[in-house]
Structures are given as structure tokens and as C-alpha cells.
C-alpha positions as CSV (number, residue, x, y, z in Angstrom):
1,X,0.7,-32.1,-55.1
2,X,2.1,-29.7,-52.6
3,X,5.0,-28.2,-54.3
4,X,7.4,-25.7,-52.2
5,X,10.3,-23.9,-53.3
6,X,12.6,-23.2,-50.5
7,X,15.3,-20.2,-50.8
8,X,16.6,-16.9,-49.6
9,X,20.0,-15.7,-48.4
10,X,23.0,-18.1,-48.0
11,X,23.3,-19.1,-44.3
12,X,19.7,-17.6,-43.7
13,X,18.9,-21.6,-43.3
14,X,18.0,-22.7,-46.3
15,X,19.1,-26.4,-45.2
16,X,17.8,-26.6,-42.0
17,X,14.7,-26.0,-43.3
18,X,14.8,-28.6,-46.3
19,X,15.8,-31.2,-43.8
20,X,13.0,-30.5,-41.4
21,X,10.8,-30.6,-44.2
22,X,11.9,-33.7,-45.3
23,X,11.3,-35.0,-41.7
24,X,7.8,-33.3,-42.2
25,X,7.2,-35.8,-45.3
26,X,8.5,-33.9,-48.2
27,X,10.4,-34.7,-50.9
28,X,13.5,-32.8,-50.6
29,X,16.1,-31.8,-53.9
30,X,18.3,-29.0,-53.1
31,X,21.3,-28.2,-55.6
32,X,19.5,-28.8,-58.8
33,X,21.1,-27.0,-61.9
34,X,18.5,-24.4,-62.7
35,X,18.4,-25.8,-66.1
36,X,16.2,-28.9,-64.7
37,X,14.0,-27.2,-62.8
38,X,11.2,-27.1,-65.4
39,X,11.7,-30.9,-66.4
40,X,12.0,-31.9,-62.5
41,X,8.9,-30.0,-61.9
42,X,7.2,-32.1,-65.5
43,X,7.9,-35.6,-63.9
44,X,6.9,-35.2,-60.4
45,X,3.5,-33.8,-61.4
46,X,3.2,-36.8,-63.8
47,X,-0.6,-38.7,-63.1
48,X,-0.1,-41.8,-61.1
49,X,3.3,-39.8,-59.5
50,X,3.3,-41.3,-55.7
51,X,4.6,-37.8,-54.6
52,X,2.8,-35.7,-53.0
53,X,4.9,-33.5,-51.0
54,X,8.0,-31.5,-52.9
55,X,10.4,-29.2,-51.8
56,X,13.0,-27.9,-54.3
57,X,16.1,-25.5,-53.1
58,X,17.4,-23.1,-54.9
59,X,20.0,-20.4,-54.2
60,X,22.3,-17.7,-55.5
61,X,25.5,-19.6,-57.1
62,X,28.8,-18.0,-58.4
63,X,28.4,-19.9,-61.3
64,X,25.2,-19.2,-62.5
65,X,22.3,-16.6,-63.1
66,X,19.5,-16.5,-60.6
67,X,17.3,-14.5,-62.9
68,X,17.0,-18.2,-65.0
69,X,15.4,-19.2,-61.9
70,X,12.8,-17.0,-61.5
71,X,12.7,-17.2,-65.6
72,X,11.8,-20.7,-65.1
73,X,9.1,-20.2,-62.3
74,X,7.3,-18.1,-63.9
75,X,7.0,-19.8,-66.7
76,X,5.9,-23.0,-64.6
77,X,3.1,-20.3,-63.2
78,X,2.1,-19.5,-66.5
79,X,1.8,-23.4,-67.4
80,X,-0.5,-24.2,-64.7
81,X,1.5,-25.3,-62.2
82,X,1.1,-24.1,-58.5
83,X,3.8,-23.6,-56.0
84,X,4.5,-21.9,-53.0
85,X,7.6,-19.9,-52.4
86,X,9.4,-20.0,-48.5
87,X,12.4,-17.0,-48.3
88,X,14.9,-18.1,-45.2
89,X,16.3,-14.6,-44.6
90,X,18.7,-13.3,-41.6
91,X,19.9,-9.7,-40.5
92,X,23.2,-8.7,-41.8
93,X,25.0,-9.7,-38.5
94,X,23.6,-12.4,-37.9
95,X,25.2,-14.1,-41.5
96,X,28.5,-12.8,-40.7
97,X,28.9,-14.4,-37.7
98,X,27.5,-17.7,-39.2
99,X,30.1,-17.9,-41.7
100,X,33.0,-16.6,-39.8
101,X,31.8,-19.4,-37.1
102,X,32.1,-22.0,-40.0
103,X,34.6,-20.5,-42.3
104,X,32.4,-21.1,-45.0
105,X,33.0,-18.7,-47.9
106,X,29.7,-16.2,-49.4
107,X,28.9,-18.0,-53.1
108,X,29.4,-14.6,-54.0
109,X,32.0,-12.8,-52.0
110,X,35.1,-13.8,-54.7
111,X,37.6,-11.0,-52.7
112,X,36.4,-13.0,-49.7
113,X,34.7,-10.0,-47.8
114,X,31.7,-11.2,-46.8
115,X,29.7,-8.1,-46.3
116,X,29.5,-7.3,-49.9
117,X,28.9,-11.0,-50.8
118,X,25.4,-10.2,-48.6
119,X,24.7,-6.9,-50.2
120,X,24.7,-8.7,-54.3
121,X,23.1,-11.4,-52.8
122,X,20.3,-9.1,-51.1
123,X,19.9,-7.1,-54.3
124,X,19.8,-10.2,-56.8
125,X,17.1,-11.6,-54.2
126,X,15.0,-8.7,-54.0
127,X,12.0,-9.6,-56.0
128,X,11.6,-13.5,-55.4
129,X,11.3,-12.3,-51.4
130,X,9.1,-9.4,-52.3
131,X,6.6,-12.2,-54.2
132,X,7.3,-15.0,-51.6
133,X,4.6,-16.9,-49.9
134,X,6.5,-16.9,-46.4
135,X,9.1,-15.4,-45.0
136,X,10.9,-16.4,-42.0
137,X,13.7,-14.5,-40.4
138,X,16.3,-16.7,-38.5
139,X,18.2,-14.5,-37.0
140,X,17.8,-15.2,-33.1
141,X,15.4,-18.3,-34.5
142,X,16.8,-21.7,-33.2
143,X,16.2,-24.8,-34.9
144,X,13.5,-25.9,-32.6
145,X,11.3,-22.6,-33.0
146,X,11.5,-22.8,-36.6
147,X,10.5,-26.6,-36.5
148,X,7.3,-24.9,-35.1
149,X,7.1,-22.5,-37.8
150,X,7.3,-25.1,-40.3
151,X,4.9,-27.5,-39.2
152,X,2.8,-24.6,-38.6
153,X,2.5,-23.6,-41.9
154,X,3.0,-27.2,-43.9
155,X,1.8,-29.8,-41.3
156,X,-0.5,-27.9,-39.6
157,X,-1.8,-25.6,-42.5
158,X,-2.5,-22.8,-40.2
159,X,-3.2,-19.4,-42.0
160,X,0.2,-17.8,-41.9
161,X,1.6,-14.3,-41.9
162,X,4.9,-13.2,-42.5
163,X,5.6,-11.7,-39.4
164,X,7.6,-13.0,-36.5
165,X,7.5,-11.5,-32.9
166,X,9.7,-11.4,-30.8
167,X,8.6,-10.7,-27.2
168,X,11.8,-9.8,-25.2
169,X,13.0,-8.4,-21.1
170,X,15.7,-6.8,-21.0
171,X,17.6,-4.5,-18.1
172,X,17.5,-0.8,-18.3
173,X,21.2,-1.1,-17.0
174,X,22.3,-3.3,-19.5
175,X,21.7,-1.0,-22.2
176,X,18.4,-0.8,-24.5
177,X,17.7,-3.9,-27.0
178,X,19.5,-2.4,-30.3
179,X,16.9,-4.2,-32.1
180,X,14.2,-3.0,-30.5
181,X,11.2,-1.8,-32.7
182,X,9.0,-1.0,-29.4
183,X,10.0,-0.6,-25.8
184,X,7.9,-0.6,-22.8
185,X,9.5,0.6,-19.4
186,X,7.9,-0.7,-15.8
187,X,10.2,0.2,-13.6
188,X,7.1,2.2,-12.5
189,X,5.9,-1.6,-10.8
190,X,6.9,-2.6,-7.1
191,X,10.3,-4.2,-7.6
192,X,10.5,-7.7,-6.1
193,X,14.9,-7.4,-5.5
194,X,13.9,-5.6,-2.5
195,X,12.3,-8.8,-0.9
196,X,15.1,-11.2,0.4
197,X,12.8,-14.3,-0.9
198,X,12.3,-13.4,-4.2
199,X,15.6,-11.8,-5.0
200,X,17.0,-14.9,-5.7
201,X,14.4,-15.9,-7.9
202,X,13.6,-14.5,-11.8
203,X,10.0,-13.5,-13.8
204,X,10.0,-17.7,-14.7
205,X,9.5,-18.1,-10.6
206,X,5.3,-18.4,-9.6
207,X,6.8,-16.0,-6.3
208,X,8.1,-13.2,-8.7
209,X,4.9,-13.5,-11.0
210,X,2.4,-13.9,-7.7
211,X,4.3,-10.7,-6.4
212,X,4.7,-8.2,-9.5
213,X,0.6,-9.3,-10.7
214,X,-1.0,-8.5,-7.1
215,X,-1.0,-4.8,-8.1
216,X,-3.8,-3.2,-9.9
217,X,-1.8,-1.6,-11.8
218,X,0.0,-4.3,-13.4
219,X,-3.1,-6.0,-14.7
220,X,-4.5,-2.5,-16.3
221,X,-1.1,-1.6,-17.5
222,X,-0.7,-5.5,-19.6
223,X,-4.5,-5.2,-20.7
224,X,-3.6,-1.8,-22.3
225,X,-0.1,-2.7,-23.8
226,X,-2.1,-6.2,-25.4
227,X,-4.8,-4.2,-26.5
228,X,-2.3,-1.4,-28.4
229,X,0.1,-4.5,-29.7
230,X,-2.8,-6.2,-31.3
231,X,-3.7,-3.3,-33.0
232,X,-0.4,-2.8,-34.4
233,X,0.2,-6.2,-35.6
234,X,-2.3,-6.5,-38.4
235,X,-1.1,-2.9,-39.4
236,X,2.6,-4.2,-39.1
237,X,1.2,-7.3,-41.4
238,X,-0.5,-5.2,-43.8
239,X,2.6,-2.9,-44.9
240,X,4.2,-6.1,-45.3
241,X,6.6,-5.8,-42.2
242,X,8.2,-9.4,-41.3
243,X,9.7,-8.7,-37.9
244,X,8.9,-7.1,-34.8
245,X,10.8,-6.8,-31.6
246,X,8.6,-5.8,-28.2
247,X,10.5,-5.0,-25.8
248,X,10.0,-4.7,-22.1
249,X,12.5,-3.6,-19.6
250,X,12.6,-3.2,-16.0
251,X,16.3,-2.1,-14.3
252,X,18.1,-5.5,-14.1
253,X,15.8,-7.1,-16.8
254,X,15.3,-10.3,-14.0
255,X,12.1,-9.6,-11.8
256,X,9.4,-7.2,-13.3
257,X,10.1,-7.0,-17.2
258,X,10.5,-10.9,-17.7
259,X,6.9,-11.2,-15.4
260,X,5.5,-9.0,-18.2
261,X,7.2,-10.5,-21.2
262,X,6.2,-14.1,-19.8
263,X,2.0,-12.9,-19.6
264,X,2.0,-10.8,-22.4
265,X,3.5,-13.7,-25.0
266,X,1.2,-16.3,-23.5
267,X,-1.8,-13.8,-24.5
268,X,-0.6,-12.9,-28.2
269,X,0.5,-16.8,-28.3
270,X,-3.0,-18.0,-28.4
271,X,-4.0,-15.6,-31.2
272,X,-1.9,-18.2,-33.7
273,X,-1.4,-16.0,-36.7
274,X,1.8,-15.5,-36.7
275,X,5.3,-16.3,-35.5
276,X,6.3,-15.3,-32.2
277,X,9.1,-16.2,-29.7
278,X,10.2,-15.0,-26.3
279,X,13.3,-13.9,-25.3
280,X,14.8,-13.1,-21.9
281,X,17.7,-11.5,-22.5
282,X,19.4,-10.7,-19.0
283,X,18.5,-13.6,-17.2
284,X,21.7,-15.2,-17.5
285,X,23.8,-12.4,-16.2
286,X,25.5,-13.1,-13.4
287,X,24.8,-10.7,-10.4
288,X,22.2,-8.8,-11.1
């Protein structure tokens, strides 16, 4: 039996994932009382149990101690029994706009601020995520991505880090990615606004990506930035960082950057170890 617990912070997307495990096969119980946990966990591994997929939620409640949970799982590890732990975490900003978007109140903000609901909640949390199997960060994850994720790791059993890329453009004008853990500038690359055709058009175009890859210097400079990034990412793996945000800007972030960020996530894509995404992030703006 494939047993999963599923937690992690409260609107971190705990729920989403449960459901799209279920829709993976699994055998979903979120809600439990902590208290039958153990004898849950007794009766599904039962010989002759037709169950062979679980995945049990658990989460921080006002109304009881989370420490009883990780009581109880250990002492299910020291019985014998195997499980694998998945930790839904966001960023800070990204779970107070969630809840102010659905008016939901934090399970432990009782004065109603919702920042320092997070903060108990990160610091009552701390050592289940430190010993979790996966983490995944949802914070500019939608459902679809993490549907990949998922599958990736339970359908698929792909050998899994817990590291998600993000591989983003972005304009120089618009102000550098705040986020932004490294940050690549090639402005020094022809710039295809200049050509009446393909001003019109963005990196996603074949006339902007024909145009920006017909220098030399364009291929030399994306072999040398893929070579350096996977260096980096085992490293980033190894001191047990879960998120990493490459980004590569040109001056409105809609010709050169998003031809780069477009080639250089379809190379680290085929590598498969971990998560990664891409993310234009000016491409919508209006008259750039």
C-alpha cells in the first residue's frame, strides 16, 4: 500500500491536492481527528484490504495540538509502517491574498490578523516540512502545473526533488522580478522592436525566435547560461533549497528575454528531475 500524508500551511493547497489525488486513484480522508490516525492507518493496512492507494490530510486546527500528529507518525514509523509525507507550502503573500480573496479566516489567527496566524502556523510546521518527502510551493503554481507535479511524483513515480523552477522574462522597464533569485540581462542581443514585422509579434512568435537565434552570440550566450544553471541546480538541491526563480530580462520583457526564457526552459525541461514552470511576466502589458 502506497500511503501519503498530505499537509503543510492552510491555503498552501492542501485540498486541491487531495482532490487531484483522488482523481489519481487514491483514497482520500482529510479532517480526521488526530486521535484516529493510528487506528485509520491499522484498518487500511489490514491483509485482504482492497486499498492500495491512501492519502490522509492533516493540518494545524485551533482546536487541537499538532505535535499529537507528528506523535502519532512517528510512532506508526516505529511500528513498521511506511509513508510518505507531501508539504503544500506558499510564500507569505501569496496566503494573504488567498484568504482575503475568500474571506476565509487563518485556523489560528483568533484576533483575525492573518499575518501572525501564518507566522504560528510556520513555526508549529517547522519540523514535519524539514522531514517531508516533497515539498511543493504553490505560490504562482496553478492547478494545472501542480496536476503535473502530482502525477509526476505518484502516477508517474519519477525520482523527485524538492525543487521547483521557475524560468521567467520580464522587462528591464517594468521593474526587476522581486522574487528573483538569479537575473540574466540580454539587452546586449539585436532587439527585434526595431523591425516593423516583428514588433507586433512576442518571444512565443517563430519570427521573433528565427530573428533573436540567428546571432552567434545568442546560441554561445544560452549554452553558457544552461551549462552554469545546471550546475547550480543540484547544488541548490543539495542544501535543500525548494525554489528558484531565473530570471531573464530584456527592456520591455516581449521580444529578446521571452525568446530566451522559451529555449532555455525547453532545455532544463527534458532533464525531468524536478519541477519547473515558465513564466512570462510582461507579455500582457499593453503597449510595450
Amino acid at each position: 500500500m502506497r500511503f501519503v500524508v498530505v499537509t503543510g500551511m492552510s491555503g498552501g493547497g492542501k485540498r486541491t491536492a487531495l482532490k487531484l489525488l483522488e482523481d489519481a486513484g487514491f483514497y482520500c480522508v482529510d479532517n480526521l481527528p488526530v486521535s484516529l490516525v493510528e487506528k485509520f492507518v491499522e484498518l487500511i493496512a489490514m491483509p485482504g484490504s482492497e486499498i492500495s492507494k491512501v492519502a490522509l490530510g492533516l493540518d494545524v486546527r485551533a482546536d487541537q495540538n499538532f505535535t499529537d500528529a507528528t506523535r502519532i507518525l512517528e510512532q506508526l514509523k516505529e511500528k513498521g509502517y511506511k509513508f510518505e509525507i507531501l508539504f503544500m507550502d506558499s510564500d507569505d503573500s501569496a496566503l494573504i491574498k488567498r484568504y482575503k480573496e475568500t474571506r476565509r479566516v487563518h485556523p489560528l489567527a483568533a484576533d483575525g490578523r492573518v499575518e501572525d496566524g501564518i507566522q504560528k502556523e510556520r513555526k508549529i510546521l517547522e519540523t514535519i516540512r524539514k522531514n517531508s518527502d516533497y515539498v511543493i510551493d504553490t505560490s504562482n503554481l496553478l492547478v494545472r502545473e501542480l496536476k503535473e507535479e502530482l502525477d509526476r511524483i505518484f502516477v508517474q513515480n519519477e525520482e523527485y526533488n524538492s525543487l521547483m523552477v521557475t524560468v521567467m522574462s520580464f522587462g528591464f522597464k517594468h521593474g526587476i522580478p522581486a522574487d528573483a533569485d538569479l537575473v540574466f540581462d540580454v539587452r546586449f542581443l539585436p532587439n527585434p522592436y526595431y523591425i516593423e514585422e516583428l514588433k507586433p509579434q512576442t518571444g512565443n512568435d517563430k519570427g521573433v525566435q528565427d530573428y533573436v537565434m540567428s546571432f552567434p552570440e545568442t546560441g554561445i550566450f544560452l549554452d553558457k547560461l544552461t551549462d552554469m544553471i545546471q550546475f547550480l541546480i543540484p547544488n541548490y538541491i543539495k542544501e535543500g533549497k525548494y525554489r528558484l526563480v531565473i530570471a531573464i530580462g530584456c527592456t520591455g520583457g516581449k521580444h529578446r528575454s521571452v525568446t530566451l526564457a522559451n529555449k532555455l526552459y525547453e532545455r532544463l525541461k527534458a532533464e525531468g528531475h524536478y519541477g519547473i514552470k515558465l513564466y512570462h511576466r510582461d507579455v500582457p502589458r499593453e503597449g510595450i
